[in-house]
C-alpha positions in Angstrom: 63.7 -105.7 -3.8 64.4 -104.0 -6.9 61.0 -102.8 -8.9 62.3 -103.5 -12.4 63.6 -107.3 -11.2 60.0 -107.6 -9.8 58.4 -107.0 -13.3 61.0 -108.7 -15.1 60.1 -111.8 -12.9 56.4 -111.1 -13.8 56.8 -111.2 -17.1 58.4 -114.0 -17.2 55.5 -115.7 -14.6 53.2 -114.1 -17.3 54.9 -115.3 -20.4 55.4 -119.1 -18.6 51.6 -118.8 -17.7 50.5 -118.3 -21.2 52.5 -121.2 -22.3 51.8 -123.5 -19.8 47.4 -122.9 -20.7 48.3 -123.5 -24.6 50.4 -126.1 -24.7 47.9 -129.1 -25.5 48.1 -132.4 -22.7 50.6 -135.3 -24.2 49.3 -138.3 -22.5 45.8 -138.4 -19.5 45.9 -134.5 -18.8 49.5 -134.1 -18.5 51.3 -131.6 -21.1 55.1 -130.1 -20.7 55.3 -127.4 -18.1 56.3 -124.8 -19.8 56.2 -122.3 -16.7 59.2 -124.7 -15.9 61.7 -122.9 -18.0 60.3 -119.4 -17.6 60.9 -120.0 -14.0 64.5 -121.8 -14.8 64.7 -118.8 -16.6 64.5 -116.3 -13.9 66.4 -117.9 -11.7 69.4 -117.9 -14.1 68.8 -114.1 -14.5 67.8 -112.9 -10.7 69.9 -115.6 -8.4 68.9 -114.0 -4.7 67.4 -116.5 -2.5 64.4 -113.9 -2.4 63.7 -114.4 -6.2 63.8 -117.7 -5.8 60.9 -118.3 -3.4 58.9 -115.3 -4.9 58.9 -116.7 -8.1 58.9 -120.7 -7.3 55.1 -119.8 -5.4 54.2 -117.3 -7.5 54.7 -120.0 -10.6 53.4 -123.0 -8.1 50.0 -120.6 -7.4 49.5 -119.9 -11.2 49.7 -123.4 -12.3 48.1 -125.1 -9.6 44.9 -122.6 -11.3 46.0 -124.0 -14.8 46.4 -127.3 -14.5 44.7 -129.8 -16.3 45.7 -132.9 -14.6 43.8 -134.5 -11.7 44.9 -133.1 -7.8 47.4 -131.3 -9.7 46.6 -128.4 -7.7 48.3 -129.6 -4.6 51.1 -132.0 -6.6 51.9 -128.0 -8.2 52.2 -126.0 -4.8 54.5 -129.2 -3.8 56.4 -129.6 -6.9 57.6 -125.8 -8.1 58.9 -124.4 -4.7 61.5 -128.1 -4.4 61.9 -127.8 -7.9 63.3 -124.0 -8.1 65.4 -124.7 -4.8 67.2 -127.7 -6.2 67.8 -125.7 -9.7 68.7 -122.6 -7.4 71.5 -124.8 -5.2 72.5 -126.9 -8.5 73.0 -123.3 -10.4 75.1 -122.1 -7.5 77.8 -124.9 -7.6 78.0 -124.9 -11.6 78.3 -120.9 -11.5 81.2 -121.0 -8.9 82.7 -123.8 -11.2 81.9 -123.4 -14.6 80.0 -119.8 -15.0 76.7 -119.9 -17.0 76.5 -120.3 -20.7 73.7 -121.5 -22.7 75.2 -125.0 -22.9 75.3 -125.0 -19.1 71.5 -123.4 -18.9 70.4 -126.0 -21.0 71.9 -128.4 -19.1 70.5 -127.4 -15.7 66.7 -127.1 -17.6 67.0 -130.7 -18.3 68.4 -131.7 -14.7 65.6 -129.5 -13.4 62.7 -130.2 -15.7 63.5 -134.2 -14.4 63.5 -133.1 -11.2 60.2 -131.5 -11.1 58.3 -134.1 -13.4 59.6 -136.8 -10.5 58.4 -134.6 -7.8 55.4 -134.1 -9.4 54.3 -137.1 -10.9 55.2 -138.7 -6.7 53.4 -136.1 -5.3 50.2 -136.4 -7.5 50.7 -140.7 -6.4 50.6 -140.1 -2.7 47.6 -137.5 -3.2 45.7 -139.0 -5.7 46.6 -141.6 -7.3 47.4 -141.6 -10.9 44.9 -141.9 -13.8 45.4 -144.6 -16.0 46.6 -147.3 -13.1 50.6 -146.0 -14.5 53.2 -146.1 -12.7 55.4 -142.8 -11.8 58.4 -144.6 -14.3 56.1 -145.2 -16.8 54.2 -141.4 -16.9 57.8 -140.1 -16.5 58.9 -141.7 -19.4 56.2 -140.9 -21.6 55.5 -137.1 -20.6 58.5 -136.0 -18.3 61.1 -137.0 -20.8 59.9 -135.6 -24.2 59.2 -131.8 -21.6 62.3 -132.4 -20.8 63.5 -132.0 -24.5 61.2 -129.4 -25.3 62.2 -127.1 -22.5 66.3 -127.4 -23.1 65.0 -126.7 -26.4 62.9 -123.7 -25.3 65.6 -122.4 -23.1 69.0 -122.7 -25.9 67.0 -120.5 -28.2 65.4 -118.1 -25.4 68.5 -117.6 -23.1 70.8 -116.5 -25.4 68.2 -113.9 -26.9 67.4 -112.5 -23.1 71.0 -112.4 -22.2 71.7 -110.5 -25.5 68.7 -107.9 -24.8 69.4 -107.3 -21.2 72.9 -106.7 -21.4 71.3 -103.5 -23.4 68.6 -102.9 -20.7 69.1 -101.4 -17.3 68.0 -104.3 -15.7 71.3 -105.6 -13.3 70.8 -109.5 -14.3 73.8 -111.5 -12.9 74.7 -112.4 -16.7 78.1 -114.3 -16.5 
């Protein structure tokens, strides 16, 4: 593995871990995820099967530590390693198809951001249980949905901005 993918995937861990502790909780403990699109994020730039499961635990580890929500531990360490694979096989077919431009990216953040809310919010259910008596419709409504907007958001301003400064870099990101 390639030393200079391995810290760009740290930093992007790092940066998403940062984000994920300041981002204040939206409704019972939960708050968007924004490790989600740092890890989105690295998976658009480093596509290898290897990246992929390096940094889906490495991100399910560091917010299972940050987590505010109750058994969120376990519902993380379930949630980001399905999550990453589904956005990995989903960014394969759309690359072969389509290639990978920020509408596309921003696209798949939204598809994958859905996906891991579901999984996680069902995962935390079984565990747990979910504060509040809600349902997994009704918390996915009220905090999966509005993450969902704020990390296509996140990742139409960021992507474009990485592409542009790796493209400068060294670093051999598959930038199509």
């Amino acid at each position: 593995m390639n030393t200079k993918v391995l810290v760009s995937l740290a930093l992007l861990v790092g940066i998403g871990a940062v984000l994920h502790t300041v981002v204040p909780p939206i409704l019972f403990g939960m708050k968007p995820d924004m490790m989600l699109t740092m890890m989105f994020l690295a998976i658009l730039l480093f596509p290898s099967v290897k990246n992929v499961g390096l940094v889906a635990l490495t991100t399910a580890a560091i917010s299972a530590l940050t987590t505010s929500f109750p058994g969120g531990q376990i519902a993380n360490l379930v949630d980001k390693p399905i999550t990453a694979f589904v956005f990995f096989a989903l960014f394969m077919l759309v690359k072969k198809a389509t290639g990978i431009k920020t509408p596309v990216a921003a696209a798949l953040t939204a598809v994958g951001t859905l996906v891991s809310g579901t999984v996680f919010l069902s995962a935390a259910a079984l565990i747990v249980g979910l504060p509040g008596g809600n349902s997994v419709m009704a918390l996915v409504a009220a905090v999966v949905l509005p993450a969902t907007v704020v990390n296509t958001i996140v990742m139409v301003v960021i992507y474009p901005i990485v592409q542009s400064v790796l493209k400068r870099t060294s670093i051999k990101a598959k930038l199509s």
